[in-house]
BAKE-163817 format. One record per residue (C-alpha): residue number from 1; residue in one letter; y, x negated, z negated. Coordinates in nm, 3 decimals. Example, Ala and Ser with C-alpha at 12.3 -4.5 7.8 and 13.67 -1.06 7.14 Angstrom:
! BAKE-163817
site voti=1, donu=A, Y=-0.450, X=-1.230, Z=-0.780
site voti=2, donu=S, Y=-0.106, X=-1.367, Z=-0.714
***
This chain:
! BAKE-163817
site voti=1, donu=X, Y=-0.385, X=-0.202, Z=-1.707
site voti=2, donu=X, Y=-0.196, X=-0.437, Z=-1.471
site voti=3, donu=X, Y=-0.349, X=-0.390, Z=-1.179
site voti=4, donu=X, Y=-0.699, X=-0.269, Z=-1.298
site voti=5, donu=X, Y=-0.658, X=0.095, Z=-1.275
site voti=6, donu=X, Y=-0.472, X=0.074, Z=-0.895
site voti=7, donu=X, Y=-0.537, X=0.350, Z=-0.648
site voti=8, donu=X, Y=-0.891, X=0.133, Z=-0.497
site voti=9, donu=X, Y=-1.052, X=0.228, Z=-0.849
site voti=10, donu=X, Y=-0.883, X=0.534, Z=-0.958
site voti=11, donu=X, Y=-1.037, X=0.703, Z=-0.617
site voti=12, donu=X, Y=-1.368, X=0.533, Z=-0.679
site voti=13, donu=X, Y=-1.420, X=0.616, Z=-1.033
site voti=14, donu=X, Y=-1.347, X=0.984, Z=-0.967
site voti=15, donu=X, Y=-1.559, X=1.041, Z=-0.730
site voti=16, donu=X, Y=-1.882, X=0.868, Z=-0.880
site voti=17, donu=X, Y=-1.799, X=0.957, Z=-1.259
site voti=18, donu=X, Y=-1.612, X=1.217, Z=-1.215
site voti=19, donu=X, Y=-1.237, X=1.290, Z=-1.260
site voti=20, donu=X, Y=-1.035, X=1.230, Z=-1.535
site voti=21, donu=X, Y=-0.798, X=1.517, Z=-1.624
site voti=22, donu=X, Y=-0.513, X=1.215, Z=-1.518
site voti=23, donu=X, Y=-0.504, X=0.921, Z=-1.389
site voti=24, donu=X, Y=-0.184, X=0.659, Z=-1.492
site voti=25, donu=X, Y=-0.103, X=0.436, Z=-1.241
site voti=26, donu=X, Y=0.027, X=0.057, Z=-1.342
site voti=27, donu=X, Y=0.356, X=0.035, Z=-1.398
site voti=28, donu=X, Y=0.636, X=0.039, Z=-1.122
site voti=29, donu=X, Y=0.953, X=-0.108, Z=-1.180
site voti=30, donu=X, Y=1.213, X=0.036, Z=-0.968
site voti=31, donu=X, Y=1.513, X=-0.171, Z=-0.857
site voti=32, donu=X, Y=1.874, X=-0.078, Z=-0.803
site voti=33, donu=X, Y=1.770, X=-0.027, Z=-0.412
site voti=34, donu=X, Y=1.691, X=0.327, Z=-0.401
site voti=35, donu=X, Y=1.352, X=0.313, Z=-0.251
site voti=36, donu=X, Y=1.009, X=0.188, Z=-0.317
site voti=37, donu=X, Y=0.908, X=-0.100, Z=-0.173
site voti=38, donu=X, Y=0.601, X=-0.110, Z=0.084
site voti=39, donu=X, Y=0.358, X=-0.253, Z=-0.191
site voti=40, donu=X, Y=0.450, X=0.044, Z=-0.468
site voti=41, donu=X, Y=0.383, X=0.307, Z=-0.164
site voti=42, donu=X, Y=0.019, X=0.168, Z=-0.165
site voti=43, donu=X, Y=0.021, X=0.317, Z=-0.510
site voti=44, donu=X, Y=0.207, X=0.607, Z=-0.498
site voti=45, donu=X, Y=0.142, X=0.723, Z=-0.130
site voti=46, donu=X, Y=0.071, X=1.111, Z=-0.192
site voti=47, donu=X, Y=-0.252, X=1.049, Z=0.080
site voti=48, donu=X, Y=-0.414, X=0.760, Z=-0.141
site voti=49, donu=X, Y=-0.395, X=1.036, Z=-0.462
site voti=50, donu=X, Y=-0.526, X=1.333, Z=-0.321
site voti=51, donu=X, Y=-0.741, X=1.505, Z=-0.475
site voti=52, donu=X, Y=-0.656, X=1.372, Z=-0.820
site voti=53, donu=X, Y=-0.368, X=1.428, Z=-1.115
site voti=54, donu=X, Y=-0.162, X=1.105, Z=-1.095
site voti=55, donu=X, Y=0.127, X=1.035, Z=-1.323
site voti=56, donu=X, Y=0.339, X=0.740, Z=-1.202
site voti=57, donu=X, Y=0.456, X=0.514, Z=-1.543
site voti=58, donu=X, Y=0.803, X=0.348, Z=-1.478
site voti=59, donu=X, Y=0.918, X=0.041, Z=-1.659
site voti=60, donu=X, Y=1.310, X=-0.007, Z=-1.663
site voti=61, donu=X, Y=1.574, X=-0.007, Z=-1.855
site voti=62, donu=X, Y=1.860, X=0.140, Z=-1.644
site voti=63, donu=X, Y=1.847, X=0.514, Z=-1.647
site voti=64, donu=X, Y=2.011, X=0.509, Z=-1.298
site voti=65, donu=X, Y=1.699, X=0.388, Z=-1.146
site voti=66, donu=X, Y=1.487, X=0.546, Z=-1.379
site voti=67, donu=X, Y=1.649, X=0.877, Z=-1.247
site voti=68, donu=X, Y=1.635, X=0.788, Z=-0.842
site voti=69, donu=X, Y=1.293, X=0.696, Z=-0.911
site voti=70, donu=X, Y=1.181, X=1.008, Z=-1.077
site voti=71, donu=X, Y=1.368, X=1.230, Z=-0.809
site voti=72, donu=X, Y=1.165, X=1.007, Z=-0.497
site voti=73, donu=X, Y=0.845, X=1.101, Z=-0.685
site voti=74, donu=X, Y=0.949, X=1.449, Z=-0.720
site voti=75, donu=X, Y=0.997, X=1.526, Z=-0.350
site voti=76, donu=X, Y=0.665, X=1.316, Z=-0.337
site voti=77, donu=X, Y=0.521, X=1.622, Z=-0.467
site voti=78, donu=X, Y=0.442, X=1.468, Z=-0.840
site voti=79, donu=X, Y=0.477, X=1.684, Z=-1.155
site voti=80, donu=X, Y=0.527, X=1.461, Z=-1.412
site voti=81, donu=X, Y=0.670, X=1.071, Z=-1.468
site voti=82, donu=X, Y=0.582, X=0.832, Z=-1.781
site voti=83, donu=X, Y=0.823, X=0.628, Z=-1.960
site voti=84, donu=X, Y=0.683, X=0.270, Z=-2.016
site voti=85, donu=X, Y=0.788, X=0.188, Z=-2.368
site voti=86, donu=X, Y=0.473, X=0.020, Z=-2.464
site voti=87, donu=X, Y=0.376, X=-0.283, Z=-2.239
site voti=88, donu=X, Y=0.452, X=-0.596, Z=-2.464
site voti=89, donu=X, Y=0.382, X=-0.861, Z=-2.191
site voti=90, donu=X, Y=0.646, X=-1.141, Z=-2.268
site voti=91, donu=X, Y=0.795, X=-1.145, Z=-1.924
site voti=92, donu=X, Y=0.853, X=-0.764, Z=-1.992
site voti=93, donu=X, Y=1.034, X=-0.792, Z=-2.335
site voti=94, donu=X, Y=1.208, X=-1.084, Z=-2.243
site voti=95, donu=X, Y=1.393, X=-0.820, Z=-1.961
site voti=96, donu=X, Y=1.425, X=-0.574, Z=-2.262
site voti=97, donu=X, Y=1.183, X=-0.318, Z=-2.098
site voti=98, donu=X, Y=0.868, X=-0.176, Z=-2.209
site voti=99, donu=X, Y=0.812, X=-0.249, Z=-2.579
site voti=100, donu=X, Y=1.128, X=-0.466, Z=-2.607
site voti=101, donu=X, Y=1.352, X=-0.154, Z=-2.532
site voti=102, donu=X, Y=1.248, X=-0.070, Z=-2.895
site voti=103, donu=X, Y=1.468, X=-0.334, Z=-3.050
site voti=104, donu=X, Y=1.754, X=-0.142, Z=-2.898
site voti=105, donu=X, Y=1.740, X=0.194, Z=-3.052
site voti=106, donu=X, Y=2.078, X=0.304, Z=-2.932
site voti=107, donu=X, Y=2.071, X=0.171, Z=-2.645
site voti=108, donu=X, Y=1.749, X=0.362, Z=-2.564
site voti=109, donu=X, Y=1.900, X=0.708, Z=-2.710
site voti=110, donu=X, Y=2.187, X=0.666, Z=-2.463
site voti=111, donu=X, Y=1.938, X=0.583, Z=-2.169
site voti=112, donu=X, Y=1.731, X=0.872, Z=-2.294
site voti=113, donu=X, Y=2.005, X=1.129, Z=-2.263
site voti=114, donu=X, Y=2.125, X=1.011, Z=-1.898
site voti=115, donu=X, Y=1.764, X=1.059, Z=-1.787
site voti=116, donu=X, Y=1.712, X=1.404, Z=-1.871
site voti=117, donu=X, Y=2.068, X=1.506, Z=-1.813
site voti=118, donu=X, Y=2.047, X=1.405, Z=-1.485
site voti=119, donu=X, Y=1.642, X=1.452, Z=-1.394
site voti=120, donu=X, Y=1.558, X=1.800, Z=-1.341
site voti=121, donu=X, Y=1.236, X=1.963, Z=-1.092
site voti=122, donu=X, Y=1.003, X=1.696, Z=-1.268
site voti=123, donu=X, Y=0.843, X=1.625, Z=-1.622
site voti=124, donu=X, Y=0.929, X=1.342, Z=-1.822
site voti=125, donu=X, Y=0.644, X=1.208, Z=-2.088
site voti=126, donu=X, Y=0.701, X=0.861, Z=-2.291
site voti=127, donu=X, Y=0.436, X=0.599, Z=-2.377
site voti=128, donu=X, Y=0.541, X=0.415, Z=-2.725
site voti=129, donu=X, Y=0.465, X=0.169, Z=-2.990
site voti=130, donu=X, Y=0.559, X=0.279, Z=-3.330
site voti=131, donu=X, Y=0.828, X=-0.042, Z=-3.306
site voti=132, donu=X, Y=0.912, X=-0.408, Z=-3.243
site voti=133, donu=X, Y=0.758, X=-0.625, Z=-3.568
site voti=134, donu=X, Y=0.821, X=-0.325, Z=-3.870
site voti=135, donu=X, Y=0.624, X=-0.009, Z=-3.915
site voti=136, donu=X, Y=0.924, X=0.118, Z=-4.078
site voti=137, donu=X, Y=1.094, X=0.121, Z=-3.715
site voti=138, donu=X, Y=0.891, X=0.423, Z=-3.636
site voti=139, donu=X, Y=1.072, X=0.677, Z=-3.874
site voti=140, donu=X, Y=1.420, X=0.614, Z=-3.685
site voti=141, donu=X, Y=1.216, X=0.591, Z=-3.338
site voti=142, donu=X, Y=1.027, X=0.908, Z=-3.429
site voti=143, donu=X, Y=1.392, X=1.125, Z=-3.506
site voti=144, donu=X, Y=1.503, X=0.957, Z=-3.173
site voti=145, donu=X, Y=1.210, X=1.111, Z=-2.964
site voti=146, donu=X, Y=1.285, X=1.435, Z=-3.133
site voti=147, donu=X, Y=1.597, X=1.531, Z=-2.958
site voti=148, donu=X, Y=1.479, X=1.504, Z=-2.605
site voti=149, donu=X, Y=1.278, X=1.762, Z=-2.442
site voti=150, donu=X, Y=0.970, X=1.517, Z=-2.372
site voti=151, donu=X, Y=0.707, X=1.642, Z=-2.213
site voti=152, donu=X, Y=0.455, X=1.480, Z=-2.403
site voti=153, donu=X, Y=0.452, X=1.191, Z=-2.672
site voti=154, donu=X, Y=0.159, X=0.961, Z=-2.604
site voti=155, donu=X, Y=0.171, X=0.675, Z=-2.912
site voti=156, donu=X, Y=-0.002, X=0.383, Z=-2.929
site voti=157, donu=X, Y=0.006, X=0.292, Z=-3.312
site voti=158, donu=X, Y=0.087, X=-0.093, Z=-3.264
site voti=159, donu=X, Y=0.393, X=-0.273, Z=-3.289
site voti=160, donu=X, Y=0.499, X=-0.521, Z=-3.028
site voti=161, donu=X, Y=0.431, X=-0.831, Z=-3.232
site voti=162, donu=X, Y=0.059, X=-0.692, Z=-3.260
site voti=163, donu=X, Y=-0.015, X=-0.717, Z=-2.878
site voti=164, donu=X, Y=-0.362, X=-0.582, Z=-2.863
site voti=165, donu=X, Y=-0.486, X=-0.757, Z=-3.188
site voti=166, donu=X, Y=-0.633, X=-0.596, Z=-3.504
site voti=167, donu=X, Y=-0.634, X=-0.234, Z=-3.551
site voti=168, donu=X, Y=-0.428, X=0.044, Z=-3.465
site voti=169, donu=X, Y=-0.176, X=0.185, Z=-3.718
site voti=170, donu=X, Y=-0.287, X=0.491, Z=-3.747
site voti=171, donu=X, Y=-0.143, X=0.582, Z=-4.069
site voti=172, donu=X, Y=0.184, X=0.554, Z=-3.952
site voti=173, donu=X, Y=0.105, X=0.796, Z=-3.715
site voti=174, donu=X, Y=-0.011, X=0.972, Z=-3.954
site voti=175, donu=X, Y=0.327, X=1.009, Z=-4.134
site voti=176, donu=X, Y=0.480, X=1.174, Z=-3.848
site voti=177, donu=X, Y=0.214, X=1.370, Z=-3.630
site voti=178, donu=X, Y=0.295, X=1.722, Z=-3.717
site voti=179, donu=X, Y=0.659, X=1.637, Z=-3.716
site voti=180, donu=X, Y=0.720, X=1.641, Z=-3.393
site voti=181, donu=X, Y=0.880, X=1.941, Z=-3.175
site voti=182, donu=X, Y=0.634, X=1.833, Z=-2.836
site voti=183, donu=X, Y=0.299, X=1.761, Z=-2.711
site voti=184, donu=X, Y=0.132, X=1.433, Z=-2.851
site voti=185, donu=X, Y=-0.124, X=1.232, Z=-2.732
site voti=186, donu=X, Y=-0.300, X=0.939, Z=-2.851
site voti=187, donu=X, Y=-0.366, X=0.587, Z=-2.744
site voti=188, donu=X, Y=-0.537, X=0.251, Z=-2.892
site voti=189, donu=X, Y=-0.875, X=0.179, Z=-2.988
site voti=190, donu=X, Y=-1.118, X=0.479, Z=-2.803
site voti=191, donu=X, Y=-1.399, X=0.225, Z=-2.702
site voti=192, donu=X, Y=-1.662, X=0.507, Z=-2.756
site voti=193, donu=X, Y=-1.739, X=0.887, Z=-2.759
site voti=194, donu=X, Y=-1.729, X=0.873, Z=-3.136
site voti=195, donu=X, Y=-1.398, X=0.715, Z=-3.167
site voti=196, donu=X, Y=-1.282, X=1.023, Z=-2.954
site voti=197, donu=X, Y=-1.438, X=1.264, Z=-3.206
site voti=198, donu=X, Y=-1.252, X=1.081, Z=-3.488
site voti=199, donu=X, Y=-0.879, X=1.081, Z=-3.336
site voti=200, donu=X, Y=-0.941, X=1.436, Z=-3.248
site voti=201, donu=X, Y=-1.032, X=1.510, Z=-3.552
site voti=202, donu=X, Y=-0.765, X=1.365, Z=-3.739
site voti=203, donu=X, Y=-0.486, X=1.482, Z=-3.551
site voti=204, donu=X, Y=-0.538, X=1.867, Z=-3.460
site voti=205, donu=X, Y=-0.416, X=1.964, Z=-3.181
site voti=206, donu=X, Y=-0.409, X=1.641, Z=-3.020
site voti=207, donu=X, Y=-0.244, X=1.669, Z=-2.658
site voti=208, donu=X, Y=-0.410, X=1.393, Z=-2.504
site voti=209, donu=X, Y=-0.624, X=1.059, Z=-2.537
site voti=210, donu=X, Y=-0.511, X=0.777, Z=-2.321
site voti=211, donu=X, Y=-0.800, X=0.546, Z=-2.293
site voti=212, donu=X, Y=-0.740, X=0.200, Z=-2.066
site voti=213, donu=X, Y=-0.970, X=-0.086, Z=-2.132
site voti=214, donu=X, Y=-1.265, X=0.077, Z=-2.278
site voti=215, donu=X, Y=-1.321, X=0.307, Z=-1.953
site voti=216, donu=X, Y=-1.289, X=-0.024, Z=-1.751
site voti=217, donu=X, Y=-1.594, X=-0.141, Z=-2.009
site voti=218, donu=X, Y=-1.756, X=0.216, Z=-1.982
site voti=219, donu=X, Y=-1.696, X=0.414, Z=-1.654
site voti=220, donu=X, Y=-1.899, X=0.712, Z=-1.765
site voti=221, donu=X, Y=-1.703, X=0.729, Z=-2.103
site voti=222, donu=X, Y=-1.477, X=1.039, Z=-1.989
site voti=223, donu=X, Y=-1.825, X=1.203, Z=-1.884
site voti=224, donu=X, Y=-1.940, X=1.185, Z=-2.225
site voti=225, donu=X, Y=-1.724, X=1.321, Z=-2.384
site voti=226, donu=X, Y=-1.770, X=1.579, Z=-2.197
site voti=227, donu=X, Y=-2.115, X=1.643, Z=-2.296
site voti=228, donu=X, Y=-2.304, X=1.418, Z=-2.008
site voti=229, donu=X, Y=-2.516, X=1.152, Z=-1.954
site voti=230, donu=X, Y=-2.447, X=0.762, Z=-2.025
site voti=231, donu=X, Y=-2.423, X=0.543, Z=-1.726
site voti=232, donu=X, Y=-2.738, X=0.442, Z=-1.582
site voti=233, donu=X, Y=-2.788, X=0.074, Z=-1.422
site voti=234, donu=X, Y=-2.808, X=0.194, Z=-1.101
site voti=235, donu=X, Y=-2.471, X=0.369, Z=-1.163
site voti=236, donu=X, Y=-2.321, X=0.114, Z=-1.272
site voti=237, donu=X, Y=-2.400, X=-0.147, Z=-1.021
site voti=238, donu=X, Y=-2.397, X=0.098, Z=-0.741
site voti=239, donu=X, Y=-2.013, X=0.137, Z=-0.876
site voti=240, donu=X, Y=-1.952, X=-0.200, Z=-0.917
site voti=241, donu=X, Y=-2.042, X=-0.290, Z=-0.576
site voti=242, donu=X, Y=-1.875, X=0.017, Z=-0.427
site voti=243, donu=X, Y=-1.546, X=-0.107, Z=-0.579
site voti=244, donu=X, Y=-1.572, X=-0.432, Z=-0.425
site voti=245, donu=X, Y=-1.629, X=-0.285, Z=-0.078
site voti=246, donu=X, Y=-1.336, X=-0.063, Z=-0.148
site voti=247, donu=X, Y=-1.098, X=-0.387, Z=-0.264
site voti=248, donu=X, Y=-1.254, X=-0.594, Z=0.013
site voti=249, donu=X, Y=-1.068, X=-0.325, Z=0.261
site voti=250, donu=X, Y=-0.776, X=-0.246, Z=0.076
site voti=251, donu=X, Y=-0.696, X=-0.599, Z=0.013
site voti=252, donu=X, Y=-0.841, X=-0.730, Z=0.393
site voti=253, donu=X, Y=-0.975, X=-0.996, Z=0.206
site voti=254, donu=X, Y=-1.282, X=-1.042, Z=0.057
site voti=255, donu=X, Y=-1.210, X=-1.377, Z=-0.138
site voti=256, donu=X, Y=-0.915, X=-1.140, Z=-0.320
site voti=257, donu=X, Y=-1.172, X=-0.891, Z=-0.373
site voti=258, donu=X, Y=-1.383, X=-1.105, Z=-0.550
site voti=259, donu=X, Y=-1.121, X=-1.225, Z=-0.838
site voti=260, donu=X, Y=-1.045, X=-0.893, Z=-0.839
site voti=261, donu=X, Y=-1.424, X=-0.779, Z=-0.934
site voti=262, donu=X, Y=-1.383, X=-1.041, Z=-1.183
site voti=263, donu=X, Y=-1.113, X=-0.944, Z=-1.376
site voti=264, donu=X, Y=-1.270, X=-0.606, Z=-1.379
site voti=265, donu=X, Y=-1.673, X=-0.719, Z=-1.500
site voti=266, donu=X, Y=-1.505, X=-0.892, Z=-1.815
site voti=267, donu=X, Y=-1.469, X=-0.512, Z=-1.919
site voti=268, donu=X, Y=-1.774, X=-0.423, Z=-1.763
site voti=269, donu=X, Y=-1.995, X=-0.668, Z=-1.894
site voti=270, donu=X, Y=-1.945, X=-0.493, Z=-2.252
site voti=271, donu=X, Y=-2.144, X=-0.240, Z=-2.168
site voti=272, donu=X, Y=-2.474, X=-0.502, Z=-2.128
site voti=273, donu=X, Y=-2.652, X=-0.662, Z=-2.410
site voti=274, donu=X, Y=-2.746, X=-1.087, Z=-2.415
site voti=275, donu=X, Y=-2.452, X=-1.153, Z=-2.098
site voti=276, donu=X, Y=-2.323, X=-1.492, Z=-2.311
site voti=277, donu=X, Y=-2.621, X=-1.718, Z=-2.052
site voti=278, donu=X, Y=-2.428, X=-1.556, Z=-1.722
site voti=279, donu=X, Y=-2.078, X=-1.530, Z=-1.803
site voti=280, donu=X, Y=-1.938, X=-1.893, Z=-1.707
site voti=281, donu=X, Y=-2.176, X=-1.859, Z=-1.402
site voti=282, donu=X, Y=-1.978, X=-1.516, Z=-1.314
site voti=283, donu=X, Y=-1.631, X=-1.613, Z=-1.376
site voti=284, donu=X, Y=-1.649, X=-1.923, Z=-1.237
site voti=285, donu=X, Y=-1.769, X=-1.833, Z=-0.940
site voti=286, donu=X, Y=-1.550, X=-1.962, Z=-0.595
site voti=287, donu=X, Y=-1.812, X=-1.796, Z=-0.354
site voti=288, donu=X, Y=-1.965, X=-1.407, Z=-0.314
site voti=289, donu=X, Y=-2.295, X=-1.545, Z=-0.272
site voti=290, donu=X, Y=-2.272, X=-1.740, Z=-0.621
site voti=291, donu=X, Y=-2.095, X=-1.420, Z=-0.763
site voti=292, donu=X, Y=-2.372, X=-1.191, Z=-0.661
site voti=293, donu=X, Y=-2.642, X=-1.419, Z=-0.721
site voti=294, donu=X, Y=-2.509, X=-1.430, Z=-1.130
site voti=295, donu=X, Y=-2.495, X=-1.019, Z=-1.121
site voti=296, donu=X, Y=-2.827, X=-0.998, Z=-0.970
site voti=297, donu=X, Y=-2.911, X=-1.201, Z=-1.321
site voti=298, donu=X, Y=-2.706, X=-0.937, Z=-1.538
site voti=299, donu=X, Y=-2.895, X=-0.710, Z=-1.375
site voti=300, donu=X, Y=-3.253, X=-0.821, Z=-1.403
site voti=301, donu=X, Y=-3.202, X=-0.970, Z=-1.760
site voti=302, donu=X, Y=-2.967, X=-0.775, Z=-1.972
site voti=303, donu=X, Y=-3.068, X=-0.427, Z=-2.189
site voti=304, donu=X, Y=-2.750, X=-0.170, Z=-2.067
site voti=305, donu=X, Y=-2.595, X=-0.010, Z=-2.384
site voti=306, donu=X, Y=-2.516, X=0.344, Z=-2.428
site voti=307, donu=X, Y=-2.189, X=0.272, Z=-2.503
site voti=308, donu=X, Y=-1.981, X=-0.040, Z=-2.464
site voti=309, donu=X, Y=-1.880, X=-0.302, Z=-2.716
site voti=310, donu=X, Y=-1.553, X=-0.369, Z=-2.832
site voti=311, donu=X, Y=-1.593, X=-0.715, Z=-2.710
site voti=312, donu=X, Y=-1.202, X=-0.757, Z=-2.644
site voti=313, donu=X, Y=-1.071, X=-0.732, Z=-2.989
site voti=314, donu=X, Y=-0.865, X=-0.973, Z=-3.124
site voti=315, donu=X, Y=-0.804, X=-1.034, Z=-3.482
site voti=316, donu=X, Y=-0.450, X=-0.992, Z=-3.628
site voti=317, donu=X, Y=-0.378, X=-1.350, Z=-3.694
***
């Protein structure tokens, strides 16, 4: 989620909604230096994640760091590491990382084998697209997974030319599910606690549901589906202005906490009917007070849903 889902709102969210069985953090990219650098620490500090499952995601595309990296977050005390073979951000791809390692299928069998040859006292799970611009690119990809003792499989049914646009692919998926010798999880369009019950009913078993954007639009979404309550306004708000305290102090800036917040309340503001009168007021704000004074308006005027909208869908060209 770029950014969104650092360790300021990962500790926040869990303790007013309520953990999540794991948290991913944004990506790191780890150099050929064989440390992290001050600003990943902030992320991956062991003190900042206490209390919570955290799986670091790396995004490279040289098994050599992919393996020092893994090892450092091993004697960190992690159990697990993600793969990042899904991001399709152009200035990732154009590197050849994240989705764009799909395009080189051999090249990512041969990285795949030097990883877990070489990795051992740590798990190893892979985020993927079902392929670059085909869905027949999954078949090959699929076979390739299969000879690697992943720990878990979590797919996101697009291809990198989708982006985020349209629908996911499940029936390519579908094609392949019980195929597979590991774990699988699921990732790509769980906006609500019914689009849960449909991906878990469709694919038994189901290791996992990765949800990003839609718990940024619907904090209580986890909770749920878990059998409890929707968000009330004063939950939400109380978060929302809980967060920003906790940026403001991480950050030592309160001007950076404010774009911060919002980035984050174009998610949020899905979960609030009749927001189109406030929204230029609330991203175009330069000042807290102005900020605040257009929230206080969401907060006054606006029915809160039970669940959020999928208001950042994009159609597939």
């Amino acid at each position: 989620m770029e950014g969104l889902t650092g360790f300021v709102w990962r500790r926040v969210h869990s303790q007013l909604f309520g953990k999540a069985d794991a948290y991913y953090t944004p990506f790191i990219t780890p150099t050929v230096e064989p440390r992290f650098t001050e600003r990943q620490m902030r992320e991956l500090a062991p003190e900042v994640n206490a209390g919570r499952r955290v799986i670091p995601q790396l995004l490279t595309r040289r098994a050599q760091d992919f393996i020092w990296a893994a090892h450092a977050l091993r004697d960190m005390g992690y159990g697990e590491v993600n793969l990042n073979l899904g991001c399709p951000a152009g200035t990732v791809v154009a590197k050849g990382k994240g989705s764009g390692f799909l395009r080189s299928p051999a090249e990512l069998a041969e990285f795949l084998r030097t990883v877990f040859d070489a990795v051992h006292g740590i798990d190893i799970s892979v985020k993927t697209r079902i392929g670059w611009c085909d869905e027949a690119e999954f078949g090959p990809l699929a076979d390739l997974y299969a000879h690697f003792p992943i720990r878990r499989l979590i797919v996101h049914p697009r291809l990198k030319t989708d982006q985020y646009k349209g629908d996911a692919r499940r029936h390519v998926l579908d094609r392949h599910y019980r195929a597979f010798p590991f774990a699988v999880g699921y990732s790509g369009d769980i906006v609500t606690v019914e689009d849960i019950g449909e991906v878990q009913g469709r694919y038994p078993g189901l290791a996992e549901i990765m949800i990003g954007r839609a718990l940024m639009a619907d904090p209580a979404l986890i909770r749920k589906a878990s059998g409890g309550l929707p968000a009330t306004r004063e939950e939400v708000f109380g978060f929302a202005e809980t967060l920003f305290e906790a940026y403001a102090d991480a950050f030592g800036s309160r001007k950076n906490a404010l774009m911060r917040m919002k980035e984050y309340w174009f998610f949020l503001l899905n979960l609030f009917e009749e927001t189109g009168p406030f929204e230029k007021a609330l991203y175009k704000a330069r000042q807290e007070d102005d900020f605040m004074a257009a929230l206080e308006r969401v907060r006054r005027e606006c029915p809160l849903r039970e669940s959020a909208r999928y208001g950042w869908r994009k159609a597939l060209n």
